[in-house]
KOLPAPA-81942 format. One line per 3 residues: number of its first residue (from 1); their letters; for each residue x, y, z of N, C-alpha, C, CB. Coordinates in steps of 0.05 Angstrom, whole numbers. Glycine has a CB too. Layout:
NUM	A	X Y Z X Y Z X Y Z X Y Z  ...
END
This chain:
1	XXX	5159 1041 5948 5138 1021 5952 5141 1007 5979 5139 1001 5928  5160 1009 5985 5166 983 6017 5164 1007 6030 5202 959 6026  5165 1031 6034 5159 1048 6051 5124 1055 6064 5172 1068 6036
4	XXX	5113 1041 6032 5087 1051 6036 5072 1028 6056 5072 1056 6005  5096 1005 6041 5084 975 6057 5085 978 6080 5096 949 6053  5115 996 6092 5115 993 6122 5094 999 6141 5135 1006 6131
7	XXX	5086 1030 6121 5068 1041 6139 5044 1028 6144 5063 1064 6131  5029 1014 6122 5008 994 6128 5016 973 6145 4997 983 6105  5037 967 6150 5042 946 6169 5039 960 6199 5072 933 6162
10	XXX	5057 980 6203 5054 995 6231 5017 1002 6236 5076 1029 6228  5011 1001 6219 4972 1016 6216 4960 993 6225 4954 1026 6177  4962 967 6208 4955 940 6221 4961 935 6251 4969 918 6206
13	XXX	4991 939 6257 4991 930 6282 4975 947 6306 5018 928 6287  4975 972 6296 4961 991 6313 4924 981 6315 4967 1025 6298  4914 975 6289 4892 964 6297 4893 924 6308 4873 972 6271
16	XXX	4906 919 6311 4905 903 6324 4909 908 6355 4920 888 6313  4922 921 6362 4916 932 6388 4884 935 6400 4928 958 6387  4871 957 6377 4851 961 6378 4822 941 6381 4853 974 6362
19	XXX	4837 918 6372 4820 890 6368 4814 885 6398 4839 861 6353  4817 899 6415 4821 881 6451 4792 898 6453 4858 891 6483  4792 913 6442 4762 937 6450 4741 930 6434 4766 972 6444
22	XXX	4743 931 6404 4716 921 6384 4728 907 6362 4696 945 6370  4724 874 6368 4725 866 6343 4716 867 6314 4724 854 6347  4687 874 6321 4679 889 6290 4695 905 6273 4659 907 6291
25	XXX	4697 923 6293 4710 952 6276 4739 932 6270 4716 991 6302  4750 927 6293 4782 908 6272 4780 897 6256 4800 887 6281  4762 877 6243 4759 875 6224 4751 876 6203 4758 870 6225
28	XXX	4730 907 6205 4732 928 6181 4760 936 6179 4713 956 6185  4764 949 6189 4784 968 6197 4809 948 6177 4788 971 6237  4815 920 6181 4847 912 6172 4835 908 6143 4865 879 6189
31	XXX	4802 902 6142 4802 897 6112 4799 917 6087 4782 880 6108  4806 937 6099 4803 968 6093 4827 971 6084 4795 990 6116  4843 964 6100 4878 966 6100 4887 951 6081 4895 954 6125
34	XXX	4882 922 6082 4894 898 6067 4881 917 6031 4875 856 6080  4854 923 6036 4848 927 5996 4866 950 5997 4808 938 5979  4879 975 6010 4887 993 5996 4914 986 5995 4880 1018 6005
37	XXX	4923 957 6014 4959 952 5997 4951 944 5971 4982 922 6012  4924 926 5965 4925 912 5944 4927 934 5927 4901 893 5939  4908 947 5926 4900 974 5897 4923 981 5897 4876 1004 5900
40	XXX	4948 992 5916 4971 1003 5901 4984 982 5888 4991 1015 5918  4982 956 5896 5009 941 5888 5002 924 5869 5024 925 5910  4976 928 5855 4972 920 5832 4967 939 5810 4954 905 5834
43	XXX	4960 965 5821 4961 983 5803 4993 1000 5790 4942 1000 5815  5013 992 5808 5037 998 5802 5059 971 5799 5044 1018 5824  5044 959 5798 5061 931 5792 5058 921 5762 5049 905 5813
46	XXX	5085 937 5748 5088 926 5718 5103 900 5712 5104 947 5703  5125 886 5739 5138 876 5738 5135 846 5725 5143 882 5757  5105 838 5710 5100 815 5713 5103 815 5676 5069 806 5732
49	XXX	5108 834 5669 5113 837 5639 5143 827 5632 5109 870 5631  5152 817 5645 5179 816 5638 5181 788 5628 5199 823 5661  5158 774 5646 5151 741 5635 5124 741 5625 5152 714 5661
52	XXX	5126 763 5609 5096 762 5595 5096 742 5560 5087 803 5588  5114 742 5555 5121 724 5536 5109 700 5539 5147 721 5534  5123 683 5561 5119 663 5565 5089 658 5581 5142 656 5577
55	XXX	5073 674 5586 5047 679 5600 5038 669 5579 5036 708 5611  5043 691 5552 5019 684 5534 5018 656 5514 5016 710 5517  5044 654 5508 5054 622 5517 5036 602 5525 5071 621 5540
58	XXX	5032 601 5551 5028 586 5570 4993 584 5559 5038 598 5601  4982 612 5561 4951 614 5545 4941 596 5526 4948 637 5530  4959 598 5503 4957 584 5484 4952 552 5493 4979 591 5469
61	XXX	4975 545 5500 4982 521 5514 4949 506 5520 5002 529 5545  4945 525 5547 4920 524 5569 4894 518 5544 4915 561 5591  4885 531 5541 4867 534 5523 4861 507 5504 4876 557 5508
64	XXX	4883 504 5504 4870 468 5480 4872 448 5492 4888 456 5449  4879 451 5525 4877 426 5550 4837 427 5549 4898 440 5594  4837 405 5565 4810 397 5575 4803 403 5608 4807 366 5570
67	XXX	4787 420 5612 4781 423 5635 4754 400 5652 4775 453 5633  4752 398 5674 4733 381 5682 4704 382 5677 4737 379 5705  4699 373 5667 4661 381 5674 4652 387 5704 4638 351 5666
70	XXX	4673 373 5722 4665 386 5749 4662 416 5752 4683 378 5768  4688 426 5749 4704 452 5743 4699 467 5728 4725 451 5736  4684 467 5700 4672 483 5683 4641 476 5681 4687 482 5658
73	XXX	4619 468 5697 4596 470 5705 4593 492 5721 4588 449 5715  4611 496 5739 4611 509 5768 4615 537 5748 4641 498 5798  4620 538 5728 4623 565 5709 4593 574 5701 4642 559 5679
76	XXX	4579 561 5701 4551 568 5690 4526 578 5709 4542 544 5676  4508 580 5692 4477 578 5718 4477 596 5735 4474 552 5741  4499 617 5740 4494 635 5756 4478 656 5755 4510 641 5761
79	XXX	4475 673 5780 4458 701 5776 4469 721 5752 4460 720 5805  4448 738 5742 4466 756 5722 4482 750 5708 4479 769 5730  4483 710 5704 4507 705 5675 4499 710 5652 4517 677 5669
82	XXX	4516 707 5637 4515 711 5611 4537 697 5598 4515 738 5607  4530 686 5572 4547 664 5557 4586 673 5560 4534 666 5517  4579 696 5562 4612 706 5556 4623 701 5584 4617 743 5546
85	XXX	4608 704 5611 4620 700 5636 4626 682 5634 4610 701 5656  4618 658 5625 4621 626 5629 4645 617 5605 4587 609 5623  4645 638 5592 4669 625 5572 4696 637 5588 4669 639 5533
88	XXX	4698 661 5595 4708 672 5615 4720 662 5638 4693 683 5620  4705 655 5652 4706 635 5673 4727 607 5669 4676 625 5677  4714 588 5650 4730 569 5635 4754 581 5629 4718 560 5611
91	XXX	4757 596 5618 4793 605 5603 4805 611 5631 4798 642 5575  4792 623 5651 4806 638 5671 4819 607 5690 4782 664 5690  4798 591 5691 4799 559 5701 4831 544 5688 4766 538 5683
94	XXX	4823 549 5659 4854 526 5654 4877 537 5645 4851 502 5632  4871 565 5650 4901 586 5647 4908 577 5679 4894 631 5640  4899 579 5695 4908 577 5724 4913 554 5725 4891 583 5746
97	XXX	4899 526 5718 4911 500 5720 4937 498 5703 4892 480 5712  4935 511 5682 4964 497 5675 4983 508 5687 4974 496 5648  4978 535 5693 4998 551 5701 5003 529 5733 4986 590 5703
100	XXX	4992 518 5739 4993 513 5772 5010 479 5765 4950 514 5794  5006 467 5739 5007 448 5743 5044 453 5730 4981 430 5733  5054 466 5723 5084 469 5710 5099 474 5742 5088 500 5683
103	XXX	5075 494 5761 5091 487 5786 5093 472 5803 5092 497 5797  5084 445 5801 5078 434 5813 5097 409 5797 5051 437 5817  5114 405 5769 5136 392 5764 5155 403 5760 5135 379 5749
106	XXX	5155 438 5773 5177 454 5770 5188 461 5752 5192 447 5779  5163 462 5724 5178 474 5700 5167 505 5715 5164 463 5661  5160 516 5727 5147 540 5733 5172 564 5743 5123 533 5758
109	XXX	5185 570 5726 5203 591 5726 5198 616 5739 5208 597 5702  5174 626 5735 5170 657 5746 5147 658 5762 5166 680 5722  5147 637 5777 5130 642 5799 5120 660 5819 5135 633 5809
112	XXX	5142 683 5817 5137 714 5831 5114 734 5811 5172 732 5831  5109 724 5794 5101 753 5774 5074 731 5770 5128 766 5738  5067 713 5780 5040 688 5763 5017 710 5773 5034 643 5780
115	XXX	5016 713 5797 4993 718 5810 4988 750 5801 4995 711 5843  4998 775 5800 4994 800 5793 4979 791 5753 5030 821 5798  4998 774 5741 4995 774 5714 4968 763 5711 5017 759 5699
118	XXX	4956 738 5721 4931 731 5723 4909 758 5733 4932 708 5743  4915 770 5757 4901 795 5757 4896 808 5732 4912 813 5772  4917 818 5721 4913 831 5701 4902 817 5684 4932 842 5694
121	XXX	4899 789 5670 4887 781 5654 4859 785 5655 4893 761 5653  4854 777 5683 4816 772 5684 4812 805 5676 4796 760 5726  4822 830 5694 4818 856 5677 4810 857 5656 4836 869 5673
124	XXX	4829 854 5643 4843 852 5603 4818 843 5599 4876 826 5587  4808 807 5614 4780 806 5590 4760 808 5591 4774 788 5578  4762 824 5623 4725 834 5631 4724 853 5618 4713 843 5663
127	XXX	4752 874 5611 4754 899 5596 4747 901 5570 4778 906 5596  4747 872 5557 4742 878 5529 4713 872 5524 4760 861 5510  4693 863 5549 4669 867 5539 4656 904 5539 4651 844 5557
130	XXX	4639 891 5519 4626 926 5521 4610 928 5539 4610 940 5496  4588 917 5547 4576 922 5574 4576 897 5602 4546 929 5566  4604 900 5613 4606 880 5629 4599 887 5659 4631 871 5626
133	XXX	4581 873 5667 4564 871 5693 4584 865 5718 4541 846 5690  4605 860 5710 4619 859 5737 4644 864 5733 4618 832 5752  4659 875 5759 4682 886 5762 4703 858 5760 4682 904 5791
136	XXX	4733 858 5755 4752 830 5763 4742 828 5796 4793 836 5759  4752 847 5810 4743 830 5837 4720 823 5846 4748 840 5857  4691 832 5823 4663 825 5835 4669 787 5828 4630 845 5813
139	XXX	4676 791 5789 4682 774 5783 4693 738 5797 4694 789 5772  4719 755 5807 4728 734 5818 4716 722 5843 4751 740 5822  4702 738 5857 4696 735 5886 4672 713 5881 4685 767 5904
142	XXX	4653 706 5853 4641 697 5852 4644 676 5847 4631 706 5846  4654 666 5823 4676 636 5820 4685 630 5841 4703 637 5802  4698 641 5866 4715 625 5880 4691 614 5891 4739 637 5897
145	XXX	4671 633 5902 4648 621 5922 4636 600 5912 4626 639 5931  4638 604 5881 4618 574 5874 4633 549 5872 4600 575 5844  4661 558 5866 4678 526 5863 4704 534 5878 4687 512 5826
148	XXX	4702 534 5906 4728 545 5925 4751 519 5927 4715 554 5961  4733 495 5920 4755 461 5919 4778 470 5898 4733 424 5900  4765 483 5876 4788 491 5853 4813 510 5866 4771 510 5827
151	XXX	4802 524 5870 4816 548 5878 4839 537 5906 4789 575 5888  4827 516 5921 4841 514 5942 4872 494 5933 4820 501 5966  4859 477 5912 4863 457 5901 4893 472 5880 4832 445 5887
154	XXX	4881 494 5879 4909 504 5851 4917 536 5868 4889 513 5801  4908 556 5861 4931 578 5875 4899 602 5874 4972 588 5847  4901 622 5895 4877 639 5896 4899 663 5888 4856 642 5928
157	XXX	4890 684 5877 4898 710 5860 4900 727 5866 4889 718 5845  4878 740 5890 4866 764 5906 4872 783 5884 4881 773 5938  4839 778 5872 4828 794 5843 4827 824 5857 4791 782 5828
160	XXX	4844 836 5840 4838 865 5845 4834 876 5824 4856 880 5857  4812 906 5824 4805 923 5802 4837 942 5789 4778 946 5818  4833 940 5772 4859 961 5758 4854 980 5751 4874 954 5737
163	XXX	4859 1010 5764 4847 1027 5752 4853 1030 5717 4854 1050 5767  4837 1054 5712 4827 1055 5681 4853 1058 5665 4805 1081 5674  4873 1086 5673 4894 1092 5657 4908 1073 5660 4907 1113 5660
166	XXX	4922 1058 5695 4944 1035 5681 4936 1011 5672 4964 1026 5699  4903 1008 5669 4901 982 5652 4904 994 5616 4864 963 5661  4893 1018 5615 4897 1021 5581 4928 1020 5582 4884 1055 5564
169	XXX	4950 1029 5599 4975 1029 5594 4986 1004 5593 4988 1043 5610  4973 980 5608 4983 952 5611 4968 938 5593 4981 939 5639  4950 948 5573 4936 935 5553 4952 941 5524 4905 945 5554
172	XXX	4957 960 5530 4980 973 5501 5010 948 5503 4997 1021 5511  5018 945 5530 5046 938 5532 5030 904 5526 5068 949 5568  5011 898 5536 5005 863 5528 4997 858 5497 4976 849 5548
175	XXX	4988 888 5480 4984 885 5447 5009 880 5444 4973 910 5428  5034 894 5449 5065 892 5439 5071 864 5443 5088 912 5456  5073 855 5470 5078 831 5469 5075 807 5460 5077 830 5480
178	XXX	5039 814 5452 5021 794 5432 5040 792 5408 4986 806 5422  5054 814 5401 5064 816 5371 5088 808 5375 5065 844 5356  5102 809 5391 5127 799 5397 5119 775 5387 5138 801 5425
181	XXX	5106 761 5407 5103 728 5413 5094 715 5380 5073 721 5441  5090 736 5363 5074 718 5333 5104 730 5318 5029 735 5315  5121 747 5319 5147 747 5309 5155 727 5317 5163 765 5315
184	XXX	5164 712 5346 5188 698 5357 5175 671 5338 5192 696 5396  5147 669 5343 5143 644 5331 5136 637 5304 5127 634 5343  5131 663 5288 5135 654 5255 5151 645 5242 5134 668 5241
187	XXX	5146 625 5226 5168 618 5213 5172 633 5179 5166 584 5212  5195 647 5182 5198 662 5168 5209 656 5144 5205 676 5178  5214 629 5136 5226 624 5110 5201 613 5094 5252 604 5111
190	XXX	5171 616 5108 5141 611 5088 5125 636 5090 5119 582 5099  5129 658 5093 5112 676 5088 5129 715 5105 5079 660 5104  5129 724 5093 5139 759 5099 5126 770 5122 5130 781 5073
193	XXX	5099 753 5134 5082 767 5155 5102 772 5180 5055 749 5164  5125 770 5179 5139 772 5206 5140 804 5201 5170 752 5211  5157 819 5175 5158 846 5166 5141 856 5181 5153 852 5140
196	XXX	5112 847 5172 5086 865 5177 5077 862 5205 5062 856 5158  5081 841 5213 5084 848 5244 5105 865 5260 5087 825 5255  5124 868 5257 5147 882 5266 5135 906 5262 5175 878 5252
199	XXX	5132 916 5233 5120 945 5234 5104 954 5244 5114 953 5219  5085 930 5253 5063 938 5264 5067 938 5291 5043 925 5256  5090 932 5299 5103 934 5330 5116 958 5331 5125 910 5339
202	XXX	5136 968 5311 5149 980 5309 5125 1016 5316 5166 968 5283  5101 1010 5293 5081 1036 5301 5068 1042 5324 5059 1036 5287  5070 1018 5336 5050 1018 5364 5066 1030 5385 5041 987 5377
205	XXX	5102 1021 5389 5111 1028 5408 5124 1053 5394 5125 1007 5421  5123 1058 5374 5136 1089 5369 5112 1114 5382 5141 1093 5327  5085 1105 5387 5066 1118 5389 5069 1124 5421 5043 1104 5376
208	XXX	5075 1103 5433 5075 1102 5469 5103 1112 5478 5072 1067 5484  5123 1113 5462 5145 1118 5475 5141 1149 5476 5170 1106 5461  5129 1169 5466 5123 1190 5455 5114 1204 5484 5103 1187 5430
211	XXX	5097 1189 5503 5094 1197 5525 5115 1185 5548 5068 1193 5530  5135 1185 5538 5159 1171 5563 5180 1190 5558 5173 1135 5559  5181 1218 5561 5206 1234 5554 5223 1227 5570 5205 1263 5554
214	XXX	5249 1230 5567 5265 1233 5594 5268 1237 5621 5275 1242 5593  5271 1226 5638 5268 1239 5669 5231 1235 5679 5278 1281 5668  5222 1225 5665 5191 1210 5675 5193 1185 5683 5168 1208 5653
217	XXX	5185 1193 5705 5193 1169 5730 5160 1140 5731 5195 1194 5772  5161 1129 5707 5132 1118 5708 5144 1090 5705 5107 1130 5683  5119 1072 5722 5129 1043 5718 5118 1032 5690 5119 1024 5743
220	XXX	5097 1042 5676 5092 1040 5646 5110 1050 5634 5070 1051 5636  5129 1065 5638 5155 1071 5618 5177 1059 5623 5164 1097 5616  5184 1044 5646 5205 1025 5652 5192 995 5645 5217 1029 5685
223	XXX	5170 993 5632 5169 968 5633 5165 968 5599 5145 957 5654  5161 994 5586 5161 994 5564 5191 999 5548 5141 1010 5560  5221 1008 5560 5234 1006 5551 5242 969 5559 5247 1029 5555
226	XXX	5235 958 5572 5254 930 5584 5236 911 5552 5240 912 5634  5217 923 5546 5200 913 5523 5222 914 5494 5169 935 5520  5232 938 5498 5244 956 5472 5275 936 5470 5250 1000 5481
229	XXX	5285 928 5497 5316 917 5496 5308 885 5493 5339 925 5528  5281 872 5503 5271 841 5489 5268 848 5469 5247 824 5496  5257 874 5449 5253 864 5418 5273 868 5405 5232 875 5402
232	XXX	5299 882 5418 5323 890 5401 5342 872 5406 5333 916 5406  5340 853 5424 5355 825 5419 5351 810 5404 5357 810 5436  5315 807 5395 5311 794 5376 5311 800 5356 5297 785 5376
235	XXX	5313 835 5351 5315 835 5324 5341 828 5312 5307 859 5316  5361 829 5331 5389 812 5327 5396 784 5320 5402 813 5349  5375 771 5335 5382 751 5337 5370 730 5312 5377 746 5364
238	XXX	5340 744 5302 5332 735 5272 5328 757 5255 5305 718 5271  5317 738 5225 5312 760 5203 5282 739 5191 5347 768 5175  5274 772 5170 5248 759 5156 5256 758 5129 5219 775 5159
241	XXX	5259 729 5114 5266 725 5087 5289 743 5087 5244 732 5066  5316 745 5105 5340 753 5099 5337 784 5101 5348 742 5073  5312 792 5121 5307 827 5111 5310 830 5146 5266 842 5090
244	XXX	5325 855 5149 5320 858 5182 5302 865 5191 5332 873 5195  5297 867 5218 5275 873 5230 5282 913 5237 5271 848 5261  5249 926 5232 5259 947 5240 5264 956 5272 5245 962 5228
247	XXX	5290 976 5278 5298 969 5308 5280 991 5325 5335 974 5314  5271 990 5345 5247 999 5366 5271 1027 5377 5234 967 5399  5260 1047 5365 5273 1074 5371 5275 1081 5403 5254 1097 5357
250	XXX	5290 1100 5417 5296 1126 5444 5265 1144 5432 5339 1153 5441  5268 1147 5458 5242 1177 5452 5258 1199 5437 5228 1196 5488  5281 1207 5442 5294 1226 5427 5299 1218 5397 5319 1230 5439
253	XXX	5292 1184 5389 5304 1186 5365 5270 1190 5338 5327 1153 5363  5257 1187 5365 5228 1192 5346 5223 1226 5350 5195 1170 5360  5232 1243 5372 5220 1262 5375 5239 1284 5355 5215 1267 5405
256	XXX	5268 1279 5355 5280 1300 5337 5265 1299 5310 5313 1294 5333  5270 1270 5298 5270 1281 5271 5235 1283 5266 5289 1259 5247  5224 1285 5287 5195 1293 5283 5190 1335 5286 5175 1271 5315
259	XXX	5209 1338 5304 5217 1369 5306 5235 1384 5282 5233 1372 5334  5249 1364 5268 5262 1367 5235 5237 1372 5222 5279 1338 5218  5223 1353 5215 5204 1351 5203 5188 1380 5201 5192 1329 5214
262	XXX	5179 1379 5226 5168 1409 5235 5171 1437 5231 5172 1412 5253  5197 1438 5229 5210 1455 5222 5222 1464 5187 5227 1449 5240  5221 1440 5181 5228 1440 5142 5192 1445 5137 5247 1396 5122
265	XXX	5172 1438 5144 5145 1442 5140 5148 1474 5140 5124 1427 5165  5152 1486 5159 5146 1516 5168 5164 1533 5149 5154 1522 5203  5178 1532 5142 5201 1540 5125 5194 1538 5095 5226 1522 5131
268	XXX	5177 1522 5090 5171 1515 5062 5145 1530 5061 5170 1480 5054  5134 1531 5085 5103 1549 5081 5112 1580 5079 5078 1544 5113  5127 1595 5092 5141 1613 5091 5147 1620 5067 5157 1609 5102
271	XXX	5165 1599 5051 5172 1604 5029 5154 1613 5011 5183 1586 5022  5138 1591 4998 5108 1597 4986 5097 1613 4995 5089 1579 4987  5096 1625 5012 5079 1651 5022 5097 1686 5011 5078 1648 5065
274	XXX	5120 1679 5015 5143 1694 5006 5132 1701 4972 5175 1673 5010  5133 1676 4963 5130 1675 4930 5110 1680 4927 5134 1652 4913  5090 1678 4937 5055 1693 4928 5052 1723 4929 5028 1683 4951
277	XXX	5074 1727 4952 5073 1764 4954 5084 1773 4928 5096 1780 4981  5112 1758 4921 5127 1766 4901 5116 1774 4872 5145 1746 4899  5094 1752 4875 5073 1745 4845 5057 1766 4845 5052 1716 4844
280	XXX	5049 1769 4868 5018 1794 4870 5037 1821 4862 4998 1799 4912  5060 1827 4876 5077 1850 4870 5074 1860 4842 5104 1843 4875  5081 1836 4825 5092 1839 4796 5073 1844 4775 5106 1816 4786
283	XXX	5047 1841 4792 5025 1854 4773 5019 1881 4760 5005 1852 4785  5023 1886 4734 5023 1915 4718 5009 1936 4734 5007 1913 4688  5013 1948 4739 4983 1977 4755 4985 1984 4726 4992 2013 4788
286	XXX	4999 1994 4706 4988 2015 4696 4985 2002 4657 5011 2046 4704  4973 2004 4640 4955 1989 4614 4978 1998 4592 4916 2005 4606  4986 1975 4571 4999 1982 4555 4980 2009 4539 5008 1956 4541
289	XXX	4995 2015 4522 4977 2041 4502 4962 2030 4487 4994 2062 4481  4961 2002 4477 4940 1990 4455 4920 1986 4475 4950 1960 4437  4924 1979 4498 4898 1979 4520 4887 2001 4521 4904 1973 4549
292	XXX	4904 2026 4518 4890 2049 4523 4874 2064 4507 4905 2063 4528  4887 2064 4480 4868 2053 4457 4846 2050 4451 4869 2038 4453  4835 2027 4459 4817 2011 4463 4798 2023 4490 4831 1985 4467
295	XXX	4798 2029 4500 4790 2042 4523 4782 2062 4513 4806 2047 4543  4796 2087 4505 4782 2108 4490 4768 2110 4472 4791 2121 4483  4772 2089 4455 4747 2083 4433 4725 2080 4447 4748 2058 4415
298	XXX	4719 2063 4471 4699 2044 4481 4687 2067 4495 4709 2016 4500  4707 2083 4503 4685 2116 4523 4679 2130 4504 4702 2141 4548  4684 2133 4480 4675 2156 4461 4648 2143 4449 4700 2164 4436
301	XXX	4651 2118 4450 4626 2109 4439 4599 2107 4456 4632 2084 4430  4606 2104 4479 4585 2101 4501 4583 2122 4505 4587 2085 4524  4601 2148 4502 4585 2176 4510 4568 2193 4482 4612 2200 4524
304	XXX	4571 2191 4455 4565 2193 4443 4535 2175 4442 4585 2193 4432  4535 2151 4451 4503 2135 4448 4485 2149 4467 4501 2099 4456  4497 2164 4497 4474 2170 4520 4472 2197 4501 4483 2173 4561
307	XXX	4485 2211 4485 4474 2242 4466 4457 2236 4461 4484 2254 4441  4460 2213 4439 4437 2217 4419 4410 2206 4427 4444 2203 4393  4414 2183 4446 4387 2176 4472 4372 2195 4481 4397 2166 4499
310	XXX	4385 2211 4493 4384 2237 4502 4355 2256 4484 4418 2248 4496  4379 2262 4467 4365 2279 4439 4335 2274 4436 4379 2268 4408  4344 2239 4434 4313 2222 4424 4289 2233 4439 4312 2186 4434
313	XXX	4300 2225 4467 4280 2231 4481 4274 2255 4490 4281 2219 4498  4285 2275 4488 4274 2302 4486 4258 2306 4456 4298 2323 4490  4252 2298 4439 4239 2301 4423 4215 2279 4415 4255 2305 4407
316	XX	4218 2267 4428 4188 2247 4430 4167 2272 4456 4200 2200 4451  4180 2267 4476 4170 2291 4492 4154 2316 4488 4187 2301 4498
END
């Protein structure tokens, strides 16, 4: 990654050179540059998951503060809004204020990872509408223009688009975490829902680890095991009604006994297939003698009835 940075840095300085001849084009030209550091380094930047706990935390928090009527007017009335932009807008408003205001009395611990994780949020909830009219960076570009006092006033984000696969991959790792965060905080000596959350953690990430074999070099799979060693401290560290938590498997420990599995399946179909030949084998070919019996009565009688049919009808004739 700092390799890739360098090179956009050496590319910048080269068009700045170029700036002495046409300033236009330099300033296409660097803002061409500056979005394609952004698109890598938000599209490969998992690192903000590590204080994703405390993000969603902080949400909660945000959310039951009061924002200004100055500050959430400037959310409405726009072109192409729609009720959900403006609720949108608002959440995106006092997730950033509080977040801005803990740094500002220095409870703000992870100040390196605020600004990528907010990206990814506005994503996450333009993503969950079904027909949403604007991209995060159309999104954002428009809020700031209508209320830029806010923005100057608390911290700007430089909203970038996330492509499709690592936002479904960073939407899976923020469901886990959601579940984390309702384990850490249940209280588990009034109700068993901690169990049913765990398992229901325990299915989600048994499902994702499945594409992280060994020797896959992905930042969705290093950010999904650093997930696996936060929930296995906690599953150490509490219990639900005295019952453990179940522990978040290796890819090897879900993929063997899924290839056991596989294999006792195939073996047993085999078998049964074995035993159906065996059955069809053992079928009589040839009629006890009371069958046979019976049989010769039954042809002596039916050849004896076409005679006398026969007879008949040559003599009506």
């Amino acid at each position: 990654m700092r390799i890739l940075i360098y090179r956009y840095i050496i590319i910048i300085g080269f068009y700045c050179y170029i700036y002495l001849y046409n300033e236009k084009t330099f300033q296409n030209s660097i803002r061409l540059e500056l979005k394609k550091i952004m698109y890598f380094v938000y599209n490969s930047n998992y690192t903000f998951f590590k204080d994703c706990y405390n993000y969603i935390e902080d949400e909660k928090y945000a959310l039951n503060d009061e924002l200004s009527i100055f500050y959430s007017d400037k959310c409405s009335k726009l072109p192409n809004w729609e009720e959900y932009h403006t609720a949108i807008c608002i959440k995106f408003k006092k997730v950033i204020k509080y977040i801005n205001s803990k740094f500002i009395t220095s409870h703000f611990y992870h100040n390196s990872t605020f600004i990528p994780y907010m990206n990814f949020w506005l994503n996450y909830q333009l993503g969950q509408l079904k027909y949403s009219k604007f991209t995060a960076e159309e999104f954002y570009d428009i809020i700031e223009k209508r209320d830029p006092a806010f923005f100057a006033y608390n911290f700007k984000i430089n909203a970038h688009n996330i492509n499709e696969s690592d936002l479904k991959d960073m939407n899976s790792l923020y469901e886990l975490y959601n579940v984390y965060y309702e384990i850490m905080t249940m209280d588990p000596s009034i109700t068993d829902g901690c169990i049913t959350k765990a398992n229901k953690c325990f299915s989600l990430y048994k499902n994702l680890i499945l594409t992280c074999p060994p020797g896959v070099d992905k930042n969705f799979c290093k950010a999904l095991l650093k997930f696996r060693d936060a929930y296995n401290t906690l599953k150490r560290e509490s219990q639900c009604l005295n019952k453990e938590l179940p522990e978040l498997p290796s890819y090897n420990q879900v993929i063997i006994p899924s290839q056991k599995l596989d294999t006792v399946s195939e073996l047993k179909q085999e078998q049964v297939q074995a035993e159906n030949r065996e059955t069809i084998s053992r079928v009589p070919t040839e009629l006890s003698p009371e069958n046979n019996n019976i049989l010769k009565t039954v042809g002596s009688t039916l050849g004896a009835s076409t005679v006398f049919f026969s007879a008949y009808m040559v003599k009506t004739f």
